[in-house]
Backbone bond lengths (Angstrom), bond angles and torsions (degrees), N, CA, C in turn:
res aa  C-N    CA-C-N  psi(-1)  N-CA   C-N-CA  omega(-1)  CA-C   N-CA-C  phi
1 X - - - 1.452 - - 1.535 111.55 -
2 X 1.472 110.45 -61.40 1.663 105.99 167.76 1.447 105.47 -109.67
3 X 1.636 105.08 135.28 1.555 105.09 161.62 1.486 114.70 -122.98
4 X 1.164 121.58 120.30 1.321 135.91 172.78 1.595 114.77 -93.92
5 X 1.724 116.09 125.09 1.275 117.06 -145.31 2.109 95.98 -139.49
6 X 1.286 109.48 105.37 1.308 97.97 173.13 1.928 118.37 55.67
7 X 1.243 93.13 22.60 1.792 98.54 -179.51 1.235 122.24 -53.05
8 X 1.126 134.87 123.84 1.384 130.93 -161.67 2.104 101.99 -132.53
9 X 0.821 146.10 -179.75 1.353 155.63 -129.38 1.605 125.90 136.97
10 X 1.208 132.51 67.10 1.623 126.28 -172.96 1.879 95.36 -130.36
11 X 1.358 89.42 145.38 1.460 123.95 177.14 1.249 121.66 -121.48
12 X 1.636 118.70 135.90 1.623 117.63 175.11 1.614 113.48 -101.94
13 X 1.548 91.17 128.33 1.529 117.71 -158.53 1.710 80.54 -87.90
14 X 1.212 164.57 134.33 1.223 139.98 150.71 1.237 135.72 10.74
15 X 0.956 159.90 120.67 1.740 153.14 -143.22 1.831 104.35 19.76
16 X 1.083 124.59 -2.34 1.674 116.59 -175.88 1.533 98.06 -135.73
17 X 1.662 93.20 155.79 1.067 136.64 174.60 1.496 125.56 -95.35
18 X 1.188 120.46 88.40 1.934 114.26 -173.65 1.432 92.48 -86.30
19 X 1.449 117.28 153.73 1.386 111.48 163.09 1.477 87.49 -142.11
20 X 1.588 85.83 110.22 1.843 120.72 176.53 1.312 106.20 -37.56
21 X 1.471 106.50 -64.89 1.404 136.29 -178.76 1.417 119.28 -106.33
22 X 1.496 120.74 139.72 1.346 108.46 -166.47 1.478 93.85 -141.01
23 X 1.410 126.19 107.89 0.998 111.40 142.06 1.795 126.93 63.68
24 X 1.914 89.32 34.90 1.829 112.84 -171.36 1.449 76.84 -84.33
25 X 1.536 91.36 162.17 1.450 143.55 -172.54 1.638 110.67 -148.09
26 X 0.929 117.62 88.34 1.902 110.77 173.17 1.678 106.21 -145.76
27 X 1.480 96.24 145.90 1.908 103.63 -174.60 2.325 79.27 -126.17
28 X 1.776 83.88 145.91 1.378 97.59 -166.29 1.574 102.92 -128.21
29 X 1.087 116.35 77.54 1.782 111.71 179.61 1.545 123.59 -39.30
30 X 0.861 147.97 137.61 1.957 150.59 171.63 2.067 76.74 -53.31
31 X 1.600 76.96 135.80 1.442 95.77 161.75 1.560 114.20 77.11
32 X 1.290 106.54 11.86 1.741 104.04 175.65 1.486 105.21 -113.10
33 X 1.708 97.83 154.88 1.463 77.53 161.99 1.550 95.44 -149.65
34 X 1.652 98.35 144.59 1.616 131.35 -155.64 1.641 105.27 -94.50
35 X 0.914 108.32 135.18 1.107 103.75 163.17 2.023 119.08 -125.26
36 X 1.396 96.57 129.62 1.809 88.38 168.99 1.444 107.65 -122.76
37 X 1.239 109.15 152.65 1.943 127.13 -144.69 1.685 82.62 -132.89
38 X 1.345 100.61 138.07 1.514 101.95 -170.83 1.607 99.34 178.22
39 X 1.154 95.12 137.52 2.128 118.00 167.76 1.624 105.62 -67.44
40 X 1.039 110.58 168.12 1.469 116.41 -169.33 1.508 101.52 -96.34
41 X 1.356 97.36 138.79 1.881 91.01 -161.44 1.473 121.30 105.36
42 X 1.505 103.26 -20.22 1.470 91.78 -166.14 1.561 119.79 -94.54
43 X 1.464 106.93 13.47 1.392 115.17 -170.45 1.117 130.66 106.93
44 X 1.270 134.55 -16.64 1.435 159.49 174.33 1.443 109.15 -21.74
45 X 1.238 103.13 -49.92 1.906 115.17 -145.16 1.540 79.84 -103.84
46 X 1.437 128.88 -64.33 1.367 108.55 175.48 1.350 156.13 -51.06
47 X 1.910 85.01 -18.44 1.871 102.29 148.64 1.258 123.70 -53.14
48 X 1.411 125.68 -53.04 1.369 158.27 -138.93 1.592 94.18 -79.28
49 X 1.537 102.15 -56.82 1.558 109.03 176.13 1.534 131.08 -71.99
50 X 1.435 98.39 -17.37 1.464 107.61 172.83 1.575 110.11 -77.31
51 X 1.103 98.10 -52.69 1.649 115.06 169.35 1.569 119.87 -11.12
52 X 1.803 84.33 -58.33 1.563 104.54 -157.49 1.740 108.07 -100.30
53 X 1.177 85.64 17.78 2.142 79.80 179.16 1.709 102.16 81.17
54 X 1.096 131.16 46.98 1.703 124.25 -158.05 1.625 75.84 -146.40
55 X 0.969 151.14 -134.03 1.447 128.19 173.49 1.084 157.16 -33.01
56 X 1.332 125.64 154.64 1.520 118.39 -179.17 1.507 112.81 -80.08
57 X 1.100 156.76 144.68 1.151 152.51 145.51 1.692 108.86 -67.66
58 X 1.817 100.42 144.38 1.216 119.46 -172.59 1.845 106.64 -81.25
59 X 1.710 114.59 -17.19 1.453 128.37 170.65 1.593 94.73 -178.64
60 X 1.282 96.24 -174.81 1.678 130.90 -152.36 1.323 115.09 35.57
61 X 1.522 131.78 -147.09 1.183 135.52 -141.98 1.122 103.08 -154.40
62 X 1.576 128.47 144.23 1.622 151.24 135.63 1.260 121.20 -101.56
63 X 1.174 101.18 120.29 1.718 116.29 176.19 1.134 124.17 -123.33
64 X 1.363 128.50 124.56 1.181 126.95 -161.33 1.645 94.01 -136.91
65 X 1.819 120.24 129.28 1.681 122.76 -163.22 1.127 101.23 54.88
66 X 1.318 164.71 26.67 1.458 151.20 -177.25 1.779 95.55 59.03
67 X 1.222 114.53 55.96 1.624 124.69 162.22 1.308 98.73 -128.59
68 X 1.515 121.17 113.41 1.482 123.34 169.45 1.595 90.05 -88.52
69 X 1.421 89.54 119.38 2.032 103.42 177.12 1.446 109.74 -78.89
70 X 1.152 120.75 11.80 1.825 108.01 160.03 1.330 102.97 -129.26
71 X 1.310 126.08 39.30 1.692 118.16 149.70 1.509 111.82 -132.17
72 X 1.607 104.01 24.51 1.651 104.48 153.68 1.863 100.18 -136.26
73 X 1.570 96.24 -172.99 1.444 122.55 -136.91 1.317 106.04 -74.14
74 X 1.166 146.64 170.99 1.589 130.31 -179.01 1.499 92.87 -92.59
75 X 1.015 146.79 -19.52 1.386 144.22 167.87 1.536 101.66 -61.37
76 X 1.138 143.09 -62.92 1.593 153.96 -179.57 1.623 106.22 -66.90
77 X 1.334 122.17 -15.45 1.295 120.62 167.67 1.570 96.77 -89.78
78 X 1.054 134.41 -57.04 1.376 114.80 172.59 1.363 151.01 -40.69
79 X 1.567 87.19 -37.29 1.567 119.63 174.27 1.636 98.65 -61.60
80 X 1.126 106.32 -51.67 2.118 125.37 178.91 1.597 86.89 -51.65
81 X 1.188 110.62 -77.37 1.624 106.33 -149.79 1.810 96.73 -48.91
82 X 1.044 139.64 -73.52 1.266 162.00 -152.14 1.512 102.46 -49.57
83 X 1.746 104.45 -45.37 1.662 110.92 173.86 1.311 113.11 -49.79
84 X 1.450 101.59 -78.56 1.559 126.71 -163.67 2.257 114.98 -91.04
85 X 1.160 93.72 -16.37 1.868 96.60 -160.15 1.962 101.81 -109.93
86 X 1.084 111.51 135.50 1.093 122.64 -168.55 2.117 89.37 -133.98
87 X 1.279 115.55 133.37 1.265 122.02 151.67 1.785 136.74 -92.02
88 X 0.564 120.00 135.52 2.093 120.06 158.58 1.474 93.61 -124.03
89 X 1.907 94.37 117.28 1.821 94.21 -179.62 1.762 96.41 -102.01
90 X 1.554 106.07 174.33 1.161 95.47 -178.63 1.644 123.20 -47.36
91 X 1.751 102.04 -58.16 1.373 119.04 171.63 1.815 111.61 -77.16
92 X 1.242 123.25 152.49 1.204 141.08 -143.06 1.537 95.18 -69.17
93 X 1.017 93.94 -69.82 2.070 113.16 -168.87 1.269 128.99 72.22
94 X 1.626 113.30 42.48 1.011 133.91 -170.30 1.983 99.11 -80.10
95 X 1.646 98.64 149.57 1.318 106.78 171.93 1.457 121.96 -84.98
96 X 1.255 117.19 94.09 1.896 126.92 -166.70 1.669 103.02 -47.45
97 X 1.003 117.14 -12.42 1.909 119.14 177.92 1.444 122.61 -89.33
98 X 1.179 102.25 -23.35 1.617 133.02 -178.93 1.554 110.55 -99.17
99 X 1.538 105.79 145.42 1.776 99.93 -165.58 1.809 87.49 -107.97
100 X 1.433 85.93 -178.93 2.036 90.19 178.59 1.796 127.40 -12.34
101 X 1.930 78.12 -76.58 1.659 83.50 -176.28 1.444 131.62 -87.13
102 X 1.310 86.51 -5.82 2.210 89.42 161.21 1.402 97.53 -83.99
103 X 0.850 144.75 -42.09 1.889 134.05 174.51 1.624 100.91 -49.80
104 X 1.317 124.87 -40.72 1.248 133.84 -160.16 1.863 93.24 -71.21
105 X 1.149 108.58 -60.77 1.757 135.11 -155.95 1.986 86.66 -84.38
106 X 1.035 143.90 -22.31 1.123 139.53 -160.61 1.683 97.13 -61.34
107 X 1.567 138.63 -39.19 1.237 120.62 -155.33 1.450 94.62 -95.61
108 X 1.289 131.35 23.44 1.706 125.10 -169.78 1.680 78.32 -122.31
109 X 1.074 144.83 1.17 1.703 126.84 150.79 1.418 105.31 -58.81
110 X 1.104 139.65 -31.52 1.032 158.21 -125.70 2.097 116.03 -106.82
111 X 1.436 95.95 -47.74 0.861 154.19 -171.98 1.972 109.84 -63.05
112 X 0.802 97.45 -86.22 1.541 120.26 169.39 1.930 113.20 66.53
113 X 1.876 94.12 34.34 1.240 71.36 -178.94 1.529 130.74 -87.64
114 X 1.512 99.75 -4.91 1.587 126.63 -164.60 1.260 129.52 86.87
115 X 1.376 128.58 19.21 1.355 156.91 177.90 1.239 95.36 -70.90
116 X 1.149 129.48 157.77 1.451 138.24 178.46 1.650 102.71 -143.49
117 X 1.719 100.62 88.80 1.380 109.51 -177.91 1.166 107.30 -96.60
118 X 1.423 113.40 68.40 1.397 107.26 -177.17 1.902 101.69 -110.21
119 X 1.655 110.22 -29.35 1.693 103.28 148.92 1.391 134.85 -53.01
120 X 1.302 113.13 -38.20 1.408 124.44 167.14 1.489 102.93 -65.13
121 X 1.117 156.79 -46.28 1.401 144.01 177.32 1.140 94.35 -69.63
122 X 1.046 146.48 -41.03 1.345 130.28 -176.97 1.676 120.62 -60.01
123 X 1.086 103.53 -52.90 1.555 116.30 169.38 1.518 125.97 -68.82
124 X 1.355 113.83 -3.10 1.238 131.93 175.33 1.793 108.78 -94.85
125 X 1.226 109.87 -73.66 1.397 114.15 150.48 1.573 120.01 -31.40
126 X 1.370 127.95 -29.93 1.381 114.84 174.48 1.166 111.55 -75.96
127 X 1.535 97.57 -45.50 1.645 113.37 -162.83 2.113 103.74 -56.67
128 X 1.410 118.00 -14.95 0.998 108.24 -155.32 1.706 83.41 -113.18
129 X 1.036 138.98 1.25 1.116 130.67 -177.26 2.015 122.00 98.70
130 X 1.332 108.04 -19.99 1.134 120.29 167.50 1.763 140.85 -85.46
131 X 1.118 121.70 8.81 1.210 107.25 174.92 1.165 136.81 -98.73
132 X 1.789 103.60 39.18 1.935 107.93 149.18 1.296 81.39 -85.45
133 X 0.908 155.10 -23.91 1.697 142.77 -170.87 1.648 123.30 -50.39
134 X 1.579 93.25 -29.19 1.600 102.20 -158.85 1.280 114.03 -44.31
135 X 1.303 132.74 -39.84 1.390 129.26 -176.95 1.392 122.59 -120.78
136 X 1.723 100.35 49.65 1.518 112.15 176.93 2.311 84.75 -118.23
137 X 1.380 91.16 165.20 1.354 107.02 173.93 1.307 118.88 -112.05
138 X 1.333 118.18 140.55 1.630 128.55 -177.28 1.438 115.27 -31.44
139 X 1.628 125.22 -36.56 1.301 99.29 -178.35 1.787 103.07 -80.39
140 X 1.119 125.23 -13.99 1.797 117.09 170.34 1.442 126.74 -79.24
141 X 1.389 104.98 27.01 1.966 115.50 175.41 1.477 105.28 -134.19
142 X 1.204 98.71 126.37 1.435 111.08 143.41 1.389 126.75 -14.90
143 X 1.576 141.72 116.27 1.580 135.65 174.82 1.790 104.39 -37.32
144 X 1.273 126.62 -55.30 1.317 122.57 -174.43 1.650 116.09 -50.86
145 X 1.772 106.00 -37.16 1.328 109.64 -174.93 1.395 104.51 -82.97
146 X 1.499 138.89 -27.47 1.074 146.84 173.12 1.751 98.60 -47.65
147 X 1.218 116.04 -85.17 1.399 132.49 161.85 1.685 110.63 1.86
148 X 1.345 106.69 -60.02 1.470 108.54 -161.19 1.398 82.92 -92.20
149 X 1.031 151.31 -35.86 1.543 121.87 160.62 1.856 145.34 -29.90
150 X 2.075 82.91 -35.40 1.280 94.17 -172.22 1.672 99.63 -93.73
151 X 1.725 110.27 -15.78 1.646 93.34 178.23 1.929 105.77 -78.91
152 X 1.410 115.00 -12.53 1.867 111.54 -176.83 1.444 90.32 -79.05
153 X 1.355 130.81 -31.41 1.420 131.60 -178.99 1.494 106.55 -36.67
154 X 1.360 101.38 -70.93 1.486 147.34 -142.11 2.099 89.13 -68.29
155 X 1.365 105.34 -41.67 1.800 91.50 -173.71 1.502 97.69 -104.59
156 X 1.253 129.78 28.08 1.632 136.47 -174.19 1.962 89.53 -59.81
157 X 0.922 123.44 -62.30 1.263 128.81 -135.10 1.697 109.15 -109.51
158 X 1.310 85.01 18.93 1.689 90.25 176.96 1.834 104.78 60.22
159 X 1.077 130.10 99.45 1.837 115.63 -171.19 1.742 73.11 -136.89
160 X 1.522 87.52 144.90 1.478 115.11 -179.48 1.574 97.40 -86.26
161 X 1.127 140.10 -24.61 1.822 139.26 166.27 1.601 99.88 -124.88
162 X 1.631 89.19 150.58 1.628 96.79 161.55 1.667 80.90 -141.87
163 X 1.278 85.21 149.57 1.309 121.79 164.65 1.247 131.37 -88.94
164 X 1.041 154.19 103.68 1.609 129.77 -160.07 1.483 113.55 -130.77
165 X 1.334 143.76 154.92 1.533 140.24 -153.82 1.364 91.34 -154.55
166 X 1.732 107.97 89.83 1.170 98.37 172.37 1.773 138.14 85.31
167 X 1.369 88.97 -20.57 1.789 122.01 -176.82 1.980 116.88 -11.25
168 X 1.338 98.01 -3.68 1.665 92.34 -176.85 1.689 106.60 -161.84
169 X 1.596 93.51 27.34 1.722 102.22 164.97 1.344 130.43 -50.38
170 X 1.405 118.18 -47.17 1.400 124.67 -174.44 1.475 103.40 -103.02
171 X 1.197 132.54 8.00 1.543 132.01 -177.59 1.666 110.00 -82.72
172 X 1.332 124.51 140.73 1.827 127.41 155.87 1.112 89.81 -50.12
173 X 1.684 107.79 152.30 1.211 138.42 152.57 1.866 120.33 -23.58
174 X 1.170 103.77 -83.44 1.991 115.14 145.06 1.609 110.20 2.45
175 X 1.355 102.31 -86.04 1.433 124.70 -175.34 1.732 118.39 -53.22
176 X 1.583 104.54 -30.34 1.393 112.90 -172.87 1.720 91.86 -86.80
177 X 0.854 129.75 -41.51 1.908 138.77 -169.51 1.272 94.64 -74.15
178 X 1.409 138.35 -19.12 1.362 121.98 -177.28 1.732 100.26 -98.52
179 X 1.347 108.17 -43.30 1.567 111.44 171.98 1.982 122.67 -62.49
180 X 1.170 107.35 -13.76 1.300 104.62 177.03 1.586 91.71 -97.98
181 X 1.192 115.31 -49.85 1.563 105.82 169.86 1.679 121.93 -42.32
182 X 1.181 117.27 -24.63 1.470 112.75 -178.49 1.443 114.20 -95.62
183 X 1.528 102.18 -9.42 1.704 104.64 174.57 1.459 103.68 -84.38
184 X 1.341 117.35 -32.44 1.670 121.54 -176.31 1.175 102.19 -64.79
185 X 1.435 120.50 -52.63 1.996 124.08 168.51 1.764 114.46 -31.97
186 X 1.111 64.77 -79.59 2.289 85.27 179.17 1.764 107.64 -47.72
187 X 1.141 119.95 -46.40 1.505 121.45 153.64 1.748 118.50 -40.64
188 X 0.943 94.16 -71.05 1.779 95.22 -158.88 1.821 101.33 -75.43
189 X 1.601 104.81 -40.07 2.212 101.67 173.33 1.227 115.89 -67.93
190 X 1.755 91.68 -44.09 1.922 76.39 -170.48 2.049 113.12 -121.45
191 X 1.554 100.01 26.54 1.471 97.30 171.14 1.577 132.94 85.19
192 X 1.790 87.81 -9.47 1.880 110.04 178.10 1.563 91.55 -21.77
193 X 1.662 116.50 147.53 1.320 121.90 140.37 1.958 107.62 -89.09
194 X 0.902 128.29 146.17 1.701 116.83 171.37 1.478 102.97 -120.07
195 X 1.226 132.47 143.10 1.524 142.31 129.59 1.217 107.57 -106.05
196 X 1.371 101.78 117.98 1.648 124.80 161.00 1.340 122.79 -99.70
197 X 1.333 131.49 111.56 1.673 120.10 155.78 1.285 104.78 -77.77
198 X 1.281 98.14 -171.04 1.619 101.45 -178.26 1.626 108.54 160.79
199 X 1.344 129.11 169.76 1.234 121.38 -174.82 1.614 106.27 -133.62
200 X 1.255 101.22 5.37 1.934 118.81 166.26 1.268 112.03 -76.33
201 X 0.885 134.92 118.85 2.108 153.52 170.09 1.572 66.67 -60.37
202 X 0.974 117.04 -90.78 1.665 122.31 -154.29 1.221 126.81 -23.21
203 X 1.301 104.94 -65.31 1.984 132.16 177.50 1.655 86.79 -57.60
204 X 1.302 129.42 -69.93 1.580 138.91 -159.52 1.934 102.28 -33.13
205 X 1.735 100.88 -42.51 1.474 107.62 -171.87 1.482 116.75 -70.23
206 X 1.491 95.95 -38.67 1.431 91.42 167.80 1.931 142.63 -27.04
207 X 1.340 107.11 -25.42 1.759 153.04 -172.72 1.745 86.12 -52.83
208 X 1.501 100.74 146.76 1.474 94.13 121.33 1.449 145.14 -104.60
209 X 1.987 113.77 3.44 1.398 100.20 148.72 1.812 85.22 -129.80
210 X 1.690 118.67 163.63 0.912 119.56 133.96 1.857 144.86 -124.55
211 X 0.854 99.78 129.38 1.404 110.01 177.42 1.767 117.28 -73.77
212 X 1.262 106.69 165.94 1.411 112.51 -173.65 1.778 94.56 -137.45
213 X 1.569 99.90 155.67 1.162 117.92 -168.28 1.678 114.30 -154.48
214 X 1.463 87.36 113.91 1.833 111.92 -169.21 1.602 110.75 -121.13
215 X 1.424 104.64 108.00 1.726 98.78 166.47 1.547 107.38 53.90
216 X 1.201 102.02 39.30 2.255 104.92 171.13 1.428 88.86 97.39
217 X 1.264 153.04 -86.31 0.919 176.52 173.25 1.407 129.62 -4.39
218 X 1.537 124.82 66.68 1.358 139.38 -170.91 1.612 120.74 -65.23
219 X 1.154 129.64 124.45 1.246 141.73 176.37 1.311 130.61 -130.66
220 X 1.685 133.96 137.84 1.734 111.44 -163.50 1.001 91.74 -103.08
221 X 1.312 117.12 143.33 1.618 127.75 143.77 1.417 134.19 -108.74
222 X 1.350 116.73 155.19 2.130 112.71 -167.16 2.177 71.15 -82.62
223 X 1.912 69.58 150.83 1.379 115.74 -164.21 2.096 91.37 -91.59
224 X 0.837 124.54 126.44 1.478 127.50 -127.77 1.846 82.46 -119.75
């Protein structure tokens, strides 16, 4: 489903060269979900974004269906992301004008299939513990409750991948066991692919493979 080929990513620091990303290699089956375990700094999030059509890469390739997403149009990369790609960014990115469940319902404007996922936000919001929330606005929640807004966001639209950065950083313990529980759901009913970074040994195991990530530099390890 995704093939990542010689991926490369480097930036000039003033007289230097970091390369975020160095030279990944990863194949991603439909229906798995990956996990990479990584220190802050070490490239994680700039994988994540390359991944997803959110950066350019400095060399190699992402392919997602046998579509290498940088030899079509930024209009047809959108169309891609919107089909198949769903995000959880680190920070929430909720719309402060918009209350719960229009933040929730916001990516089905988008969408146009005529579905009326307005049960599915509902059941998403339960499932996460929030839906007396529905018609309060982002600045009246808690960062954790904000958070679980943007992960009911994030499966609104049915997306064949999510991406996730971190997805249960600022959450209690509680809150994180119910959210990895709903990625294991959405996995096994409806086929989610997941990539998770993350900086939890713990969360990382959750996977069925995980990889590690040092200074750009991706490597797998057995899940212990």
């Amino acid at each position: 489903m995704i093939e990542i080929k010689n991926l490369s990513k480097s930036y000039k620091v003033g007289g230097n060269v970091i390369n975020a990303v160095d030279k990944v290699n990863l194949s991603v089956a439909r229906r798995e979900i990956i996990s990479i375990l990584g220190h802050s700094g070490s490239g994680k999030t700039t994988l994540l974004s390359l991944i997803g059509g959110l950066t350019t890469p400095s060399a190699g390739t992402v392919t997602i269906d046998n579509v290498d997403l940088w030899s079509i149009s930024d209009d047809e990369l959108s169309r891609l992301r919107n089909r198949k790609i769903n995000f959880i960014f680190q920070f929430s990115s909720l719309v402060p004008t918009l209350n719960v469940i229009e933040n929730v319902l916001l990516p089905t404007v988008f969408s146009k299939d005529g579905t009326d996922k307005r049960p599915l936000a509902g059941q998403l919001l339960d499932t996460l513990g929030i839906s007396d929330k529905a018609s309060m606005y982002p600045s009246e929640l808690s960062g954790g409750q904000q958070r679980r807004v943007a992960i009911a966001r994030a499966f609104i639209n049915d997306p064949e991948i999510i991406l996730a950065d971190e997805p249960t950083g600022d959450l209690d313990e509680e809150t994180e066991a119910d959210v990895l529980a709903l990625f294991r759901t959405m996995n096994a009913e409806k086929g989610i692919t997941f990539l998770i970074v993350t900086h939890s040994s713990e969360i990382a195991r959750q996977g069925h493979k995980l990889y590690v990530m040092n200074h750009g530099v991706l490597s797998q390890k057995d899940i212990a």
